[in-house]
Structures are given as C-alpha cells and as structure tokens.
N, C-alpha and C positions, 0 to 999 in steps of 0.2 A: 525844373518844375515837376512837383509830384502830380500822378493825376490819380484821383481817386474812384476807381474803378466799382463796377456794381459788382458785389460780391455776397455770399452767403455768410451770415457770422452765428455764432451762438451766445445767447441771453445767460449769464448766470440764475435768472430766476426763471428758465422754464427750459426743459428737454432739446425743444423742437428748434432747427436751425430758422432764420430767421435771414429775410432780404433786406441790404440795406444800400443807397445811393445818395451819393450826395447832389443836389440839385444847383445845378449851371446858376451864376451868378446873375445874368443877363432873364434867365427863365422864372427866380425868385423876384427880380424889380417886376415883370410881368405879370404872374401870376402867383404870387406869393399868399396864402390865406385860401387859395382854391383846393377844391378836390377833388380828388383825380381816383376814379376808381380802377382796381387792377383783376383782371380775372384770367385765371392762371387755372389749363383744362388739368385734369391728374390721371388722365390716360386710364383711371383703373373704375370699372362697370359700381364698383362698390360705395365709391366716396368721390363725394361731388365735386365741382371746379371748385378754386381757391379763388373768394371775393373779398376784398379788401379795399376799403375806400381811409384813402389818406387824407391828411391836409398837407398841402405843400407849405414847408419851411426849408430850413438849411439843405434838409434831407428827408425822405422817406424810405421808412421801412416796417416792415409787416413781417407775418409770422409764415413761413414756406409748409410748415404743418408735415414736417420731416425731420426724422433723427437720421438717415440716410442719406451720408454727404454727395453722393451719385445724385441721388435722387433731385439733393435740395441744388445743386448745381443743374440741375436739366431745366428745373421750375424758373430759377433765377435769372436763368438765362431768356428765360421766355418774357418774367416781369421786365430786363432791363429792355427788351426790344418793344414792349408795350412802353414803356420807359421815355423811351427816343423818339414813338414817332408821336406822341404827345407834346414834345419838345417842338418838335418840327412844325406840329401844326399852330404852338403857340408862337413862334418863329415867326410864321410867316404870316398868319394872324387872320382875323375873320375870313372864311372863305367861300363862297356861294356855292352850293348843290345844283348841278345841274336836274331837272327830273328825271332823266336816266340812273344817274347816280343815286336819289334817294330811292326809285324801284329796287333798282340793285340791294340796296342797303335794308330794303325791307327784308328784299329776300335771302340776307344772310341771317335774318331774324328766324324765316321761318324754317330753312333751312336746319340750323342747329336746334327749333325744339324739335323739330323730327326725329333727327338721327337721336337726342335724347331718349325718344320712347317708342321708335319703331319697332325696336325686339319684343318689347313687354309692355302695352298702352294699357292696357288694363280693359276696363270698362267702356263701350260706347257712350254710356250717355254723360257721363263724366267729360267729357271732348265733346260733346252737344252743348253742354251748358257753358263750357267756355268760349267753344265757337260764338254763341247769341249772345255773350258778355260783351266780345270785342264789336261783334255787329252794332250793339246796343248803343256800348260807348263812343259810336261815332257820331252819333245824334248833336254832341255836344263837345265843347273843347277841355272842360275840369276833368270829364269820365275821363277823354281819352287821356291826358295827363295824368289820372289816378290808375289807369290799366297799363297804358304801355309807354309811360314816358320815362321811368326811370330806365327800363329795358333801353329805352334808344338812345339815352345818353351815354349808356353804359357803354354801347357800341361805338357808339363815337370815339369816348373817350379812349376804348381801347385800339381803335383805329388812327388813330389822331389828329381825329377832324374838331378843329375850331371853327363853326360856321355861325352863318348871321341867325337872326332869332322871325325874321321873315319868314321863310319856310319853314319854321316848327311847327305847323298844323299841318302842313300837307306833308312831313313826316312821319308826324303821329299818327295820321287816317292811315298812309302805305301801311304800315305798321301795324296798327291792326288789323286792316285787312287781309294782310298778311299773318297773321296771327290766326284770325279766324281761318283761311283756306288751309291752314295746318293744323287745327283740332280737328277740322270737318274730314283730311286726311288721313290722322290718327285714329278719331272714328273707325272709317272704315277698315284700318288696319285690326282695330279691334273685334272685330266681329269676322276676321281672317281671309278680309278683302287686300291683297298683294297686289294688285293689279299696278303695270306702271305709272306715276304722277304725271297726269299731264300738266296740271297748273304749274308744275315748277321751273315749264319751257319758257314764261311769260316774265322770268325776272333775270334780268343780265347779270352775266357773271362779276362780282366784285374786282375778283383776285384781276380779272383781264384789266378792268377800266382802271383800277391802280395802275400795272404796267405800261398801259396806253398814255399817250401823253393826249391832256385835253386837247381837241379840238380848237381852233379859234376862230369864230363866229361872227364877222360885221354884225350880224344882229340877233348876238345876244344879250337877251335881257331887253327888247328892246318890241314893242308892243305893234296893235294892229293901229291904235291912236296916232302911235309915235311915228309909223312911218306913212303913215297920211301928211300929216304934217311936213313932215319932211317933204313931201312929194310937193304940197303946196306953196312948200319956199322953195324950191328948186325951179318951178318950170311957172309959176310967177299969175296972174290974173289975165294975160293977153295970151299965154303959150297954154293954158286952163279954154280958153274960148275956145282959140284954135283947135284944140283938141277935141272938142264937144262938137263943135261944127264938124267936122271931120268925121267923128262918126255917124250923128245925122246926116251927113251928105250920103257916106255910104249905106246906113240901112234905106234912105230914100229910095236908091240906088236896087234895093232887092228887093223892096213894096210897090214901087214905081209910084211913091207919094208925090203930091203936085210942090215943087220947090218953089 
C-alpha cells in the first residue's frame, strides 16, 4: 500500500511551489464539504503569515508562496502538522472547553497580535480605537461574531479543536477581551511605554495544558442545581429532617433557646 504523503509539488500554471495532501477516507465521510483554514507563520518581519482556507474533498492544497524548495518544505511541513491535528480533533469529535482552556486560548490570541506589532505599533490612538471596538462588541453576540469570530475559529481550526457550539459566546467575549487588553498594551508600547505586561500573567499557558492530560472531575459540568438534587435523592425526606433538627438542636445549644 502506497501512502500518499503531504508533500510540496509545483503547478504548471504558476511559479510558486504549492502544498498538497490527500485527505483520510474516514475524515472525508466526516467532514467532507467543510473548511478548514491553514495559517502558516513566514518567519520573515516583511510578508505576512500564509492564510488559506480550503474545502475539504479528496484533498487539499494551496499555494506555499515560494519558488524556494527549502523554504516551501519548511511551510509544508508546518501546514501537514496543522493538517493532523485537525484530523484528530475530527476523530475524536465534539469536544467541551474547559474555561481554563478557552482563557488559555484567548490568550494565544492576544499573545500573537502583540509580538505582531510590539517592535513597530504605530500610533496610540489607533489601538484606542480598537481597544473600544472589541469592548463595544461585547454588548452583543452578531458584533462579537463580526469582530472576533472568524479570528477564533481560525484558532481552533489551527489547533484542532472540534468543540460544541455551547461555549461559543463565552469564547467570543474571552476573545475579545483579550483582544482589547492587547490594543490597550500596544497603545502603550506606542507612546514608548516598555514596561513589563502584567495582564498576560492572568491567561494560562496553552502549549502546558496541551501536554497536560485533562484532569477528570466527578463534577464536571455538572451545576449548583444538579448537586442539590442529587443531595436530596441521596439522604431522602427523613435523613433531610434529621438533619435540620440536628442543627437547630445545636445552634439552640449556643443561644441557649428554650427547646
């Protein structure tokens, strides 16, 4: 059996080498017709990462935006492992956020526009205005969908998270929130305030909570309702009495109430 490996190829009709993979059989009955965005950094200060949103059929492939077989082998490499863990999370299939993990995930958000324009932010008030955009958009669930939703899907996608559609609002808000606390940092970088970031100690590290294996939680997901409930079918309408007598006996016991 051949396997058909991600590899870089060249297009007769254009210069540039070009990514191409063929897509798992198992992964097209899944998600065949979706699209899976690819964002691929170019290490160079001058020209921007490589975005490319596909649809998934047989295969995908996009343009590496290099005549530089070096080069377009370094990219390619990077798109097949955006690649795989896309797979994996279609694999394994919807999977809940903890809210650790969507903090986390804001702050790889905010994290990379920084390092984009920490050297050279420009203008303060330019990061004022974007800061009170993202504020703005939280008011509502369309704005924050029109400001930073494509940005978080992006993330995902590159990440290769398949999650439920339950937490996409309080994704969105982390997100921009976090969006905002990094203009309002840029800002200051702009007007030639260096000073260390302290808000960036407040978002856990991604890369760890990957390596971490989830925790497993008796009660997770699982509410202040639900375990009321639970407590009132466990210990029943006579061991509920008992109980309550019990403590009136004792606060009687510290007031010296007449029993």
């Amino acid at each position: 059996m051949v396997l058909l490996m991600a590899r870089p190829i060249r297009r007769s009709d254009t210069s540039f080498i070009h990514f191409r993979k063929r897509v798992p059989a198992d992964i097209q009955r899944l998600a065949k017709g979706r699209t899976l965005t690819f964002a691929i950094p170019t290490y160079d200060p001058d020209e921007p990462e490589i975005v490319a949103t596909v649809t998934l059929g047989a295969e995908v492939k996009f343009s590496l935006r290099t005549r530089d077989p070096a080069v377009a082998k370094s990219r390619a490499g990077l798109a097949a492992a955006q690649f795989e863990r896309f797979c994996e999370g279609i694999r394994k299939g919807h999977q809940p956020l903890t809210n650790k993990q969507i903090v986390a995930l804001a702050g790889v958000l905010r994290r990379e526009m920084i390092a984009d324009w920490e050297d050279n932010p420009g203008e303060p008030e330019g990061w004022e205005i974007m800061r009170d955009l993202n504020v703005d958009a939280m008011e509502s669930r369309p704005a924050l969908e029109r400001m930073v939703g494509r940005s978080v899907d992006r993330l995902l996608e590159r990440e290769g998270i398949v999650t439920d559609a339950k937490s996409r609002g309080r994704r969105l808000e982390e997100a921009a929130d976090a969006l905002a606390s990094a203009a309002w940092q840029l800002s200051r970088y702009a007007i030639g305030d260096y000073r260390p970031d302290q808000i960036a100690e407040r978002f856990p590290d991604w890369e760890t909570l990957k390596r971490d294996k989830p925790s497993e939680s008796p009660t997770s997901g699982i509410t202040i309702n639900d375990l009321f409930e639970r407590w009132i079918r466990e210990t029943g309408p006579l061991r509920q009495h008992d109980h309550y007598m019990a403590i009136l006996h004792e606060a009687a016991e510290r007031t010296h109430w007449p029993r």
